[in-house]
C-alpha positions as CSV (number, residue, x, y, z in Angstrom):
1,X,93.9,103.8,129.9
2,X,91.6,103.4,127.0
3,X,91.4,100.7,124.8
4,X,91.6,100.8,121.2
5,X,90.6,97.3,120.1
6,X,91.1,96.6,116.8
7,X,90.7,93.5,113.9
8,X,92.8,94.5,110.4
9,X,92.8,92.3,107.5
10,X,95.2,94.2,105.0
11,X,96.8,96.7,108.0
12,X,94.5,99.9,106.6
13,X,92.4,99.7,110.3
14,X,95.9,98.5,111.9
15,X,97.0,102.5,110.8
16,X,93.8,103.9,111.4
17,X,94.0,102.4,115.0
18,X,98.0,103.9,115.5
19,X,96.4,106.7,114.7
20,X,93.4,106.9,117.0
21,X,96.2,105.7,119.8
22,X,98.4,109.4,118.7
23,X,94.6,111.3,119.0
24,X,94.7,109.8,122.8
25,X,97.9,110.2,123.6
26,X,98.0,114.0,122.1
27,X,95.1,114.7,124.4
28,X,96.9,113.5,127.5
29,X,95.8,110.5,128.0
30,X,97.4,106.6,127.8
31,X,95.9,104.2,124.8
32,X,96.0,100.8,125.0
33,X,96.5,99.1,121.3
34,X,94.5,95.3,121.9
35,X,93.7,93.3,118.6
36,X,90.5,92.1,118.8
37,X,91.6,88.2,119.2
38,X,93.1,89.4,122.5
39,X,90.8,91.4,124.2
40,X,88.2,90.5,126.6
41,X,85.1,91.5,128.1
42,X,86.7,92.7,131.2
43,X,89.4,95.2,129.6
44,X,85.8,96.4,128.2
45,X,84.3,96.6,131.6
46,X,87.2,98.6,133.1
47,X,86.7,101.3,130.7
48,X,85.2,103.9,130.5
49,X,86.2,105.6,127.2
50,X,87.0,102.7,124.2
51,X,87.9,102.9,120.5
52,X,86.9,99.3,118.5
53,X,88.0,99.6,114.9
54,X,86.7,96.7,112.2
55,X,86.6,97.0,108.2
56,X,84.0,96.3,106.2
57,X,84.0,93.0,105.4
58,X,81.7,90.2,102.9
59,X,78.5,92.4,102.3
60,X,79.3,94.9,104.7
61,X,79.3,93.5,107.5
62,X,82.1,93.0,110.5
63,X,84.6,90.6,110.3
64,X,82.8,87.5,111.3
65,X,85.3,84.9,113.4
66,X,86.8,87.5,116.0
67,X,85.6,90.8,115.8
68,X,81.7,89.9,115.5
69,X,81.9,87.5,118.4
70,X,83.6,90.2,120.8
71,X,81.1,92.8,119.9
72,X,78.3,90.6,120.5
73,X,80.0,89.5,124.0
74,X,80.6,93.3,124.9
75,X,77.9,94.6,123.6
76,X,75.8,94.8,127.4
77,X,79.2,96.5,128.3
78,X,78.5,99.8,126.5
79,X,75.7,101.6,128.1
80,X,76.8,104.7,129.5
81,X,80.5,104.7,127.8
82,X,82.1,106.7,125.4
83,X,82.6,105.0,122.2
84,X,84.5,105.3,119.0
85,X,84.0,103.6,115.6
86,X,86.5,103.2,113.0
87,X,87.1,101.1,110.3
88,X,88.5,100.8,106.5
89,X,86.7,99.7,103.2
90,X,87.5,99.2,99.5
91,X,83.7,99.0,98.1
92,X,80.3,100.3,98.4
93,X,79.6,103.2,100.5
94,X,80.6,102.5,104.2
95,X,76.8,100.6,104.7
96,X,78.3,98.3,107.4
97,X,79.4,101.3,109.8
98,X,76.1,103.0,109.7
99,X,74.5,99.3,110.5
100,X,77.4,99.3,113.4
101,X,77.0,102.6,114.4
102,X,73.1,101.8,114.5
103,X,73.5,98.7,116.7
104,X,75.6,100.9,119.3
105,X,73.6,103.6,119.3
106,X,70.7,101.1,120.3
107,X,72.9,100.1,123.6
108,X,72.7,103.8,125.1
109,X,76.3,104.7,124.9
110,X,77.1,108.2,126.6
111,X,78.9,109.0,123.5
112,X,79.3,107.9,120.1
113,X,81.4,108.9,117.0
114,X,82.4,107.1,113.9
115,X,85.1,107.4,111.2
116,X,85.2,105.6,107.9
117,X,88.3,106.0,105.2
118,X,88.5,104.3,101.7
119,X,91.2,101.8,101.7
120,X,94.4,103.5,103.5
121,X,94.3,106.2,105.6
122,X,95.3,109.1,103.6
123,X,96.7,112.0,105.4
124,X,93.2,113.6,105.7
125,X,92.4,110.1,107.1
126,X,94.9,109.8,109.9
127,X,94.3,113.3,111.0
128,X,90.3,112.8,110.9
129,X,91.3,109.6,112.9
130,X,93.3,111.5,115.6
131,X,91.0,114.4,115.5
132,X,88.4,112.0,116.4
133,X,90.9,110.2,119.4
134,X,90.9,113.4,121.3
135,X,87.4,114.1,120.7
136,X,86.5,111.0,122.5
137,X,89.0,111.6,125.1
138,X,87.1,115.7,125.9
139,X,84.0,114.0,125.3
């Protein structure tokens, strides 16, 4: 089972995170949809493939009552795990992904792949976000 964990303020990362769930399932395997106020360091623990999807939020930056905390809980959790990014944003240039993407990288994941969109997933966006799902899963 893999996780895809998941905070969404306007639904944009709720339907990039459907989608990364259709990317695991077309690839054979089961996906787990968690929002990030329900998941815990354990479900982390216990896996060895996870998806963790946040927008860019303030001045790009994670969303800062739930999804920051849990990263910062899990974040021991992710050395040696394969590891997907995603996340929505309406301004700048997608800053606060490569500062994520950065901070991950740091914790020696076995894998690690992001994927950004601009406000909703377009169809180019769902399929890069499925695309990416199975990629993780072959990874």
């Amino acid at each position: 089972m893999i996780p895809v964990i998941y905070w969404s303020g306007t639904g944009n990362t709720e339907a990039m995170a459907k989608a990364v769930v259709k990317g695991i399932e077309a690839a054979g395997q089961e996906a787990s949809l968690i929002e990030a106020a329900d998941a815990t360091e354990a479900i982390v623990k216990d896996a060895d493939r996870i998806a963790f999807g946040c927008p860019a939020m303030g001045a790009e930056e994670l969303e800062e009552t739930t999804m920051r905390p849990l990263m910062d809980d899990v974040n021991p959790l992710l050395k040696g795990k394969y590891v997907l990014l995603f996340g929505s944003y309406d301004w700048a240039d997608g800053e606060w992904m490569e500062t994520w993407e950065d901070e991950v990288r740091g914790l020696g994941p076995a894998y690690l792949a992001t994927v950004i969109c601009k406000g909703e997933p377009d169809a180019d966006g769902v399929k890069e976000c499925q695309d990416s799902a199975r990629a993780l899963c072959e990874a």
